[in-house]
DSSP file (Angstrom, degrees, kcal/mol; ACC not computed):
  #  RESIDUE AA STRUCTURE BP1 BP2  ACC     N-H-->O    O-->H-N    N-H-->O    O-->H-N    TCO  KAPPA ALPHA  PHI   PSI    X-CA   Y-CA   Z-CA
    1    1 A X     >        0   0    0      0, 0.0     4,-1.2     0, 0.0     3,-0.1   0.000 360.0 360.0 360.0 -54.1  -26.0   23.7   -9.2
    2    2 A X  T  4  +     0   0    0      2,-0.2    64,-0.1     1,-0.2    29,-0.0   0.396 360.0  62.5 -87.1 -12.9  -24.3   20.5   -8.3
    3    3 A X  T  4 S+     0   0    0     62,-0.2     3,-0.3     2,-0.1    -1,-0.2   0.772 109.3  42.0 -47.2 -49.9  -20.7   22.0   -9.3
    4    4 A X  T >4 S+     0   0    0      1,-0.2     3,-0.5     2,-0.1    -2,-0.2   0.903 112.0  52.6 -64.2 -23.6  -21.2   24.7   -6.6
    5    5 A X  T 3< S+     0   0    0     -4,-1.2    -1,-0.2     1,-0.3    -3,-0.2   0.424 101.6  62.0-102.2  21.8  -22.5   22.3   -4.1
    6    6 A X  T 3  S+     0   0    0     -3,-0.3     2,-1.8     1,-0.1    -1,-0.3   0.418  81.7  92.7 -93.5  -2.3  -19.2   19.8   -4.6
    7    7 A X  S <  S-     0   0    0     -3,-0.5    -1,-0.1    -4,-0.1     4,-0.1  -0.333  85.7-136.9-104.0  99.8  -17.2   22.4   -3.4
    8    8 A X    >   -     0   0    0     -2,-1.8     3,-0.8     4,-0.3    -2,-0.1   0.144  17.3-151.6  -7.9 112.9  -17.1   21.6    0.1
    9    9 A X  T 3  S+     0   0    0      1,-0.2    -1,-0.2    -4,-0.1    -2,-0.0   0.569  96.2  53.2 -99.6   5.7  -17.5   23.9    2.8
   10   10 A X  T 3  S-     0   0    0      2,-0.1    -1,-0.2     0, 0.0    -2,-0.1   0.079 117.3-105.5-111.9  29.5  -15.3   21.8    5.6
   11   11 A X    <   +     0   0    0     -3,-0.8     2,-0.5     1,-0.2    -2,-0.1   0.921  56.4 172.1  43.0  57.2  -12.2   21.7    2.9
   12   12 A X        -     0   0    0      7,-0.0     2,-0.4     2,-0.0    -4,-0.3  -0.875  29.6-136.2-101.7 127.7  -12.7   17.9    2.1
   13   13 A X        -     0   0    0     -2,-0.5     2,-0.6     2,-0.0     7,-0.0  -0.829  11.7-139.5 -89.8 132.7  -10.2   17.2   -1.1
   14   14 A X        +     0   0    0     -2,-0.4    44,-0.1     1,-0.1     3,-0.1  -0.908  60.8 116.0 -83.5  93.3  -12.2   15.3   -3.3
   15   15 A X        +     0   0    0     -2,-0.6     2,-0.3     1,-0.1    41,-0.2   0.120  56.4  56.3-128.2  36.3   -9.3   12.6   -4.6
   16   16 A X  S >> S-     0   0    0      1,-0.4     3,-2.8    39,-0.2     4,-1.9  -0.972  87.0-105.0-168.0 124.1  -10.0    9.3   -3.7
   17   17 A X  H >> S+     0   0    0     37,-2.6     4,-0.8    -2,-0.3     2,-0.6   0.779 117.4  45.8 -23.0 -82.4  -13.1    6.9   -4.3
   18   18 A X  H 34 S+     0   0    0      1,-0.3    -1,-0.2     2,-0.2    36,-0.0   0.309 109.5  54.7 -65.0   3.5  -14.3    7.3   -0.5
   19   19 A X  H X> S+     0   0    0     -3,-2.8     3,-2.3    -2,-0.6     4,-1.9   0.729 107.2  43.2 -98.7 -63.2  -14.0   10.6   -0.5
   20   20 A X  H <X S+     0   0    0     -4,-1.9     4,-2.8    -3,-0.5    -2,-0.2   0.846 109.8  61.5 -41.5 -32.9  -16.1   11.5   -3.5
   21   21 A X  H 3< S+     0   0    0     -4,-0.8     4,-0.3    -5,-0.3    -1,-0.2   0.482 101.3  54.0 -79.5 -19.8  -18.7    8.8   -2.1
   22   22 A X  H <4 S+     0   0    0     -3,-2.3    -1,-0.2     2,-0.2    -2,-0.2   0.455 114.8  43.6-103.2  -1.5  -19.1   11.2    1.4
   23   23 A X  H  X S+     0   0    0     -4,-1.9     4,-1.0     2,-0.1    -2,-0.2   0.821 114.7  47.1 -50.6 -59.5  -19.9   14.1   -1.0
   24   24 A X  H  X S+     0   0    0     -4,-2.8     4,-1.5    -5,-0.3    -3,-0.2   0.571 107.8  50.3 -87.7  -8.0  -22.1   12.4   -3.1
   25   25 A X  H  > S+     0   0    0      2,-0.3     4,-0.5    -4,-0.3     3,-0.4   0.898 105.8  59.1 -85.8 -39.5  -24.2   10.7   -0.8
   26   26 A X  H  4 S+     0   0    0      1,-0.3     4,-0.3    -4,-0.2    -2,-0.2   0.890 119.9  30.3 -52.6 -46.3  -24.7   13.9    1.0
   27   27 A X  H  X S+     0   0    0     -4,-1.0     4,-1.6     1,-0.1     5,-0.4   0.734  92.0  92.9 -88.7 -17.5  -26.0   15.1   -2.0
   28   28 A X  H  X S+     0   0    0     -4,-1.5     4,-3.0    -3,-0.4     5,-0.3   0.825  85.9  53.2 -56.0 -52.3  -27.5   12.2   -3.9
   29   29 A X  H  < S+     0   0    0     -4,-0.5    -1,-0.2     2,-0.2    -2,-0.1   0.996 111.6  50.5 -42.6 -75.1  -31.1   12.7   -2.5
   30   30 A X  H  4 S+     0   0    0     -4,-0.3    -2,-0.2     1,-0.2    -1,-0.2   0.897 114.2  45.7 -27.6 -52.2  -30.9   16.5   -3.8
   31   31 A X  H  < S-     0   0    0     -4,-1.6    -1,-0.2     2,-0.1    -2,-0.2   0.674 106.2-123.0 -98.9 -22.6  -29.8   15.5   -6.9
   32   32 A X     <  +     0   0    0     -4,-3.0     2,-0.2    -5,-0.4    -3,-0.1   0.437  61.8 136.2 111.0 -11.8  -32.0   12.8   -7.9
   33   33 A X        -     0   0    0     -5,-0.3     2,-0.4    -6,-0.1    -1,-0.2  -0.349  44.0-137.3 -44.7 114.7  -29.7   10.5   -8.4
   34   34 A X    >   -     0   0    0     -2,-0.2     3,-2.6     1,-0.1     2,-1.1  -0.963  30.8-107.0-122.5 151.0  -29.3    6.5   -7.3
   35   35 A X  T 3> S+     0   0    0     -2,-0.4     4,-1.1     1,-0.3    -1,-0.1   0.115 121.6  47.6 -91.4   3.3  -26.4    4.4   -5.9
   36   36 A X  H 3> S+     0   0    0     -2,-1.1     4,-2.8     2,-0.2    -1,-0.3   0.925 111.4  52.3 -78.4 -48.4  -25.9    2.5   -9.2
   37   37 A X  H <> S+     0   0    0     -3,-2.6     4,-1.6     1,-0.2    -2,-0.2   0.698 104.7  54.0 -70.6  -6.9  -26.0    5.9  -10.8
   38   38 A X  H  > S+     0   0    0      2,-0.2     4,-4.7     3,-0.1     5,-0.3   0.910 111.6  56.2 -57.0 -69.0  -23.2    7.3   -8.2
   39   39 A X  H  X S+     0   0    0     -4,-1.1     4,-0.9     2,-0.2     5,-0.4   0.900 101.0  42.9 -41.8 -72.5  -21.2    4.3   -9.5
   40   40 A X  H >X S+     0   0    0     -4,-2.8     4,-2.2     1,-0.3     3,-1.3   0.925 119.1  53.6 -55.2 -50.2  -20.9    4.5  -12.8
   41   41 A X  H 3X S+     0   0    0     -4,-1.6     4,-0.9     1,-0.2    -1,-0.3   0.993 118.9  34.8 -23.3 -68.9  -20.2    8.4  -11.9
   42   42 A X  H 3< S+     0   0    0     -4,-4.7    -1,-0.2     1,-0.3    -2,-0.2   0.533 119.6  42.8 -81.4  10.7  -17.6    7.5   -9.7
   43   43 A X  H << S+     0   0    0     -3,-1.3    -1,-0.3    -4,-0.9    -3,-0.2   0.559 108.9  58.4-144.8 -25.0  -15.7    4.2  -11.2
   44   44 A X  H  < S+     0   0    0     -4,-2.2    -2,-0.2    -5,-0.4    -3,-0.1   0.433 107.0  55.2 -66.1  -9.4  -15.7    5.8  -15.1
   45   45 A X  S  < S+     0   0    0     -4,-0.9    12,-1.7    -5,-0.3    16,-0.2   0.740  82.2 131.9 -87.2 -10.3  -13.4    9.0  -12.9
   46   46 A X  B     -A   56   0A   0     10,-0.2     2,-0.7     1,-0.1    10,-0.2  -0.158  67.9-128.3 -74.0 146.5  -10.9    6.2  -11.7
   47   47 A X    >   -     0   0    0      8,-4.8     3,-0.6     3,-0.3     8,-0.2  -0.832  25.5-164.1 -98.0  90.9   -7.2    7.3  -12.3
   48   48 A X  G >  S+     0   0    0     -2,-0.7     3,-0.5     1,-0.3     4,-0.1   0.646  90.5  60.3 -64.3  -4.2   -6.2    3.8  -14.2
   49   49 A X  G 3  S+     0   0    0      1,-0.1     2,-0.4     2,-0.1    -1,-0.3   0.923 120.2  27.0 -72.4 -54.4   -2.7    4.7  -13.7
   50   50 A X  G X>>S+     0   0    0     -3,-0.6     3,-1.9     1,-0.2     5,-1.4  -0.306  83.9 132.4-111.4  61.3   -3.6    4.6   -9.9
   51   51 A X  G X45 +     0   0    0     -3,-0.5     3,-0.7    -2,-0.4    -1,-0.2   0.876  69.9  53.4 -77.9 -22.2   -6.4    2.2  -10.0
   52   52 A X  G 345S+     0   0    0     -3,-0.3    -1,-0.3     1,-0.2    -2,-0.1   0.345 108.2  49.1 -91.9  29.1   -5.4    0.2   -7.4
   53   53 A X  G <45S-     0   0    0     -3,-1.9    -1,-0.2    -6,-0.2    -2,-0.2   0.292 107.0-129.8-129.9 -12.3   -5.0    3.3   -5.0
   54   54 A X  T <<5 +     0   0    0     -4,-0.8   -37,-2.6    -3,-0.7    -3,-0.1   0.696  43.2 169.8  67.6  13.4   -8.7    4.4   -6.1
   55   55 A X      < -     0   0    0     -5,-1.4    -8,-4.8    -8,-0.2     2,-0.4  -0.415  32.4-128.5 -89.3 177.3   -7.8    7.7   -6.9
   56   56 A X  B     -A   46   0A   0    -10,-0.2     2,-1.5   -41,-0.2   -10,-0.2  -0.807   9.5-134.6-129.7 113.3  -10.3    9.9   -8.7
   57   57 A X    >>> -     0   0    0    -12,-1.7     4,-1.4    -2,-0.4     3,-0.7  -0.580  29.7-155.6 -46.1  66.8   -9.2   12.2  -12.5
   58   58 A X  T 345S+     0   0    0     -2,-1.5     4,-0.3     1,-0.2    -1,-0.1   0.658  78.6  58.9 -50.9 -11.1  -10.9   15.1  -11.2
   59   59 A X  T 3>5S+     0   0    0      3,-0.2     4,-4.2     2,-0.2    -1,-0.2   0.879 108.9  46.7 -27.2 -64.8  -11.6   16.7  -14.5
   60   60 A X  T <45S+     0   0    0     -3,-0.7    -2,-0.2     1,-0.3    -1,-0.1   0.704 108.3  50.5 -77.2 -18.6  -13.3   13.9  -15.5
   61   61 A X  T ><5S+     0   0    0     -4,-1.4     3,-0.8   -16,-0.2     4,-0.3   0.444 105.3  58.4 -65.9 -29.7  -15.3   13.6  -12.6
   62   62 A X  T >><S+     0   0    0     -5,-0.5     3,-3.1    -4,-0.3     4,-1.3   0.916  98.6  67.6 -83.3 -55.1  -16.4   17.5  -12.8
   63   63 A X  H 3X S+     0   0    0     -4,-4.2     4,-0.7     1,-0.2    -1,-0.2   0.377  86.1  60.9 -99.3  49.7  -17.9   16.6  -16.4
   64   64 A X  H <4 S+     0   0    0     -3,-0.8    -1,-0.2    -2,-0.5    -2,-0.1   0.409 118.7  32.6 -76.4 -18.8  -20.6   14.5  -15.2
   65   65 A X  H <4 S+     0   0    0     -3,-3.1   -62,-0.2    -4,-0.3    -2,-0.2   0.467 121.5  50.7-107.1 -32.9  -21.7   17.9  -13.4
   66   66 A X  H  < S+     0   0    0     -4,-1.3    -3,-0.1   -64,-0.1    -2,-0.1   0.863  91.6  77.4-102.0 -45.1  -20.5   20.1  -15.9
   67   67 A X  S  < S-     0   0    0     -4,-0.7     2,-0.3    -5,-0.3    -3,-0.1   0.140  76.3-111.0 -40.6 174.0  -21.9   18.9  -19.3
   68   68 A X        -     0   0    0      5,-0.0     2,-0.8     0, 0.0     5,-0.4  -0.896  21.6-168.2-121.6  92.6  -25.6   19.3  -21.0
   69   69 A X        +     0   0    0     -2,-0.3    -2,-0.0     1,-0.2     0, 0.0  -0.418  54.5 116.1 -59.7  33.1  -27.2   15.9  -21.2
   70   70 A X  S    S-     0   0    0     -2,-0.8    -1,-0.2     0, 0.0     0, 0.0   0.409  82.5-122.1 -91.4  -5.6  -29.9   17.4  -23.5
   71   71 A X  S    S+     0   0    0     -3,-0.3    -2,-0.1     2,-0.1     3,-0.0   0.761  88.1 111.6  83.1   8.0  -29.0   15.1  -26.7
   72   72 A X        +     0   0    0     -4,-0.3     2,-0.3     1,-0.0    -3,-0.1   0.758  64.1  58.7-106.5 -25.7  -28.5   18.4  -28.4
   73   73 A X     >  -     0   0    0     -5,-0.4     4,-1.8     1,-0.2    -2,-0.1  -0.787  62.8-142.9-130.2 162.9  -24.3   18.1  -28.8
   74   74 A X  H >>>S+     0   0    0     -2,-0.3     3,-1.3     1,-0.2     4,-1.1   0.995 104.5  64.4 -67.4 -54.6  -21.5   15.7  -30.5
   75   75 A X  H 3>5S+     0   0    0      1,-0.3     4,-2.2     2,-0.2     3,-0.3   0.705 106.2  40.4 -40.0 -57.1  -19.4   16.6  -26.9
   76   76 A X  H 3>5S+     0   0    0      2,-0.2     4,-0.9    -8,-0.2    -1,-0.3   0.824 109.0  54.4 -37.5 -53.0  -21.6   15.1  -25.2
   77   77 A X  H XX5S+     0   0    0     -4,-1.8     3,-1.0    -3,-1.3     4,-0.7   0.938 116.2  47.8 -47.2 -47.8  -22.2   11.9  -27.6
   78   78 A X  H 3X5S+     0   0    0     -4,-1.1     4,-2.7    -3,-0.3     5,-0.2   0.742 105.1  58.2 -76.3 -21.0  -18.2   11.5  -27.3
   79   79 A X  H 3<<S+     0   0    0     -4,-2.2    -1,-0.3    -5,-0.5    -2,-0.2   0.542 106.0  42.3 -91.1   9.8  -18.2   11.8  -24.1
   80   80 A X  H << S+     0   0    0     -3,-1.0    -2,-0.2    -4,-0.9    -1,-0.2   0.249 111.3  58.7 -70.5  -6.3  -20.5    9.1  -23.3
   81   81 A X  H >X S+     0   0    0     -4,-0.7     4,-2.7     2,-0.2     3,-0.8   0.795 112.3  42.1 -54.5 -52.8  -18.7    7.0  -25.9
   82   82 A X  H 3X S+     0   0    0     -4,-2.7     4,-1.1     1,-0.3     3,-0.5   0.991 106.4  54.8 -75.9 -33.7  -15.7    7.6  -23.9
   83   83 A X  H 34 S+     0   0    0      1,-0.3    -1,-0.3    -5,-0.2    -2,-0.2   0.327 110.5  56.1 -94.3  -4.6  -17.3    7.1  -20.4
   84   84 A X  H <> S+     0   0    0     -3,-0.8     4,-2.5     3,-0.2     3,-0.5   0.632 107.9  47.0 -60.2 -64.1  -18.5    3.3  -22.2
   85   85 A X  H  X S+     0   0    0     -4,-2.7     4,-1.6    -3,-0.5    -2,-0.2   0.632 112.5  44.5 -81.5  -6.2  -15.1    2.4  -23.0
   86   86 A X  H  X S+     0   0    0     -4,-1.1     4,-0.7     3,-0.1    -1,-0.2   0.367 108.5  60.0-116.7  18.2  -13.5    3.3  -19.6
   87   87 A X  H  > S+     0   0    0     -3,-0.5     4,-1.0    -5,-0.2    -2,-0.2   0.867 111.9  40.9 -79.9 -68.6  -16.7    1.4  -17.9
   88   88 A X  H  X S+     0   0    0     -4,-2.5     4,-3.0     2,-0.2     5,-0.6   0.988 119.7  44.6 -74.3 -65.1  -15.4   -2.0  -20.0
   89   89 A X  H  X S+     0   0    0     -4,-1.6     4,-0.6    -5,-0.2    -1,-0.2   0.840 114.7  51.6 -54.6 -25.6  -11.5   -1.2  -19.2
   90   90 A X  H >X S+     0   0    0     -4,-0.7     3,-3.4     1,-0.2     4,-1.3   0.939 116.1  36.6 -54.9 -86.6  -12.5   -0.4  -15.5
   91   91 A X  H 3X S+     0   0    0     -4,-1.0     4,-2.5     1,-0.3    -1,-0.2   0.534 113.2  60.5 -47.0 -39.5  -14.4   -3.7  -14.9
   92   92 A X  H 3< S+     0   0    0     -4,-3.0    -1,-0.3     2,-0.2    -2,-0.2   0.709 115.7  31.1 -69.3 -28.6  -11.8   -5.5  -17.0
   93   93 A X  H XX S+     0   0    0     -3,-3.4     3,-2.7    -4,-0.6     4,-1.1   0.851 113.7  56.4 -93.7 -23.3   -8.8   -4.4  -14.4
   94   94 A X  H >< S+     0   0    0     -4,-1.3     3,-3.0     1,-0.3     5,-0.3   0.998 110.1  44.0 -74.8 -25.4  -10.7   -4.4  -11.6
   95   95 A X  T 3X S+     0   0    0     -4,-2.5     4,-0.8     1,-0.3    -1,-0.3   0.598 119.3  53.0 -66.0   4.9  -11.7   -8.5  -12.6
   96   96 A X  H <> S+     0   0    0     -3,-2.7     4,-1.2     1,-0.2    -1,-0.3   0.578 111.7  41.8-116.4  -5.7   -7.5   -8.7  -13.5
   97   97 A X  H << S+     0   0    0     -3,-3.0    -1,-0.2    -4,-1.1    -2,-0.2   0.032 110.3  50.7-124.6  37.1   -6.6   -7.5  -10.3
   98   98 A X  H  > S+     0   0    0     -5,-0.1     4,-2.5    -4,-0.1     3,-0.3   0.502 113.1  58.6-109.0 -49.8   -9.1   -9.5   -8.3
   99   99 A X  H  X S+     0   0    0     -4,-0.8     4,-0.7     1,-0.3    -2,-0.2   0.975 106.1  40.1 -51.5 -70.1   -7.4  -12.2  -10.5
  100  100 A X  H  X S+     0   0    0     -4,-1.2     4,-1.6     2,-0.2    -1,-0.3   0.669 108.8  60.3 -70.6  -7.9   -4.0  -11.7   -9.4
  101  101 A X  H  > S+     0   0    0     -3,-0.3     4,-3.7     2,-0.2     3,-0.3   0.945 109.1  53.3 -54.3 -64.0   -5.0  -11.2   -5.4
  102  102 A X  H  < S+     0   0    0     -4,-2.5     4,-0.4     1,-0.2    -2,-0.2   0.501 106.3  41.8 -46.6 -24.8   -6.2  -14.4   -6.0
  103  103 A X  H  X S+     0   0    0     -4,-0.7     4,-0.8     2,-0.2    -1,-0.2   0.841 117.2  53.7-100.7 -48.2   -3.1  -16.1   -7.5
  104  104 A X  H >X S+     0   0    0     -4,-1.6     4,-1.5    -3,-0.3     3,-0.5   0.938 109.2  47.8 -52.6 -61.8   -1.0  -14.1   -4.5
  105  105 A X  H >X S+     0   0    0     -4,-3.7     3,-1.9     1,-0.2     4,-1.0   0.986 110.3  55.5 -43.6 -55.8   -3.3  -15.5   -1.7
  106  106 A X  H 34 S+     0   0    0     -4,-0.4     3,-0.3    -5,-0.3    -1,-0.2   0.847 109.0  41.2 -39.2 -44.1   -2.8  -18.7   -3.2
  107  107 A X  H << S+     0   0    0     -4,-0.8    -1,-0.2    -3,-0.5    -2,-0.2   0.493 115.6  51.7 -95.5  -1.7    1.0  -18.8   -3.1
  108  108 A X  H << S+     0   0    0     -3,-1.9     2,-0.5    -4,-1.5    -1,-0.2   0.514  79.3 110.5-125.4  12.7    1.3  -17.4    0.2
  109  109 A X     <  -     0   0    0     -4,-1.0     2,-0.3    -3,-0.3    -4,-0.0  -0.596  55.2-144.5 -69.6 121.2   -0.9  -19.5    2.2
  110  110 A X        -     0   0    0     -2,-0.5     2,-0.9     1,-0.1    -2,-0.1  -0.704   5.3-143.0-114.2 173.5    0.5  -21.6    4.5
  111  111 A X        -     0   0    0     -2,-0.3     2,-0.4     2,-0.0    -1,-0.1  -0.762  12.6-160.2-124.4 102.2   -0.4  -25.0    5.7
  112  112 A X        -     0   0    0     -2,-0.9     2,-0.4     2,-0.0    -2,-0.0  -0.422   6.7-161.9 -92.6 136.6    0.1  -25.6    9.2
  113  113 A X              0   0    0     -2,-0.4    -2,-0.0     1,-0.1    -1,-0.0  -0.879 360.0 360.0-113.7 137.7    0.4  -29.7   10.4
  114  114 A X              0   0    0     -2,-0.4    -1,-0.1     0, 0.0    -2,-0.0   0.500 360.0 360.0 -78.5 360.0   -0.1  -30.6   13.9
């Protein structure tokens, strides 16, 4: 159900945090869903090759939608295994590139004397 109703009917390409985030809110009520659980959805899809550009693995984003969350299969077990481990490396770049923003601001601040 929520696979047909991501495919857009005004040809919005889903590739990009903020794009996926005007989808899903649209749907989020429908689907039962609440905005933490949107997160973890949408920030385990991040393309860590282009994390700082926020775009979105679509594969990996479709099999949040696509799976059976009954407990019944190992795919599923590993694929919340994996969806764990790219939850810690997400949160661990985004704090490294929060980090270095931080070090950049620093070095490029200037100090104007009257």
């Amino acid at each position: 159900m929520v696979a047909k109703r991501l495919k857009h009917k005004d040809k919005l390409k889903i590739h990009n945090v903020k794009t996926i985030f005007q989808v899903l809110n649209g749907l989020k009520d429908e689907i039962g869903f609440s905005d933490d659980d949107l997160r973890i959805i949408v920030f385990t899809s991040i393309d860590h090759e282009w994390f700082t550009n926020l775009l979105i693995l679509q594969g990996e984003f479709l099999k949040w939608f696509n799976l059976n969350f009954a407990g019944e299969s190992r795919e599923e077990l590993d694929f919340l295994e994996n969806k764990h481990d790219v939850w810690a490396a997400t949160t661990t770049l985004a704090m490294e590139v929060i980090s270095w923003y931080g070090r950049l601001k620093e070095n490029h601040e200037v100090v104007l004397t009257p």
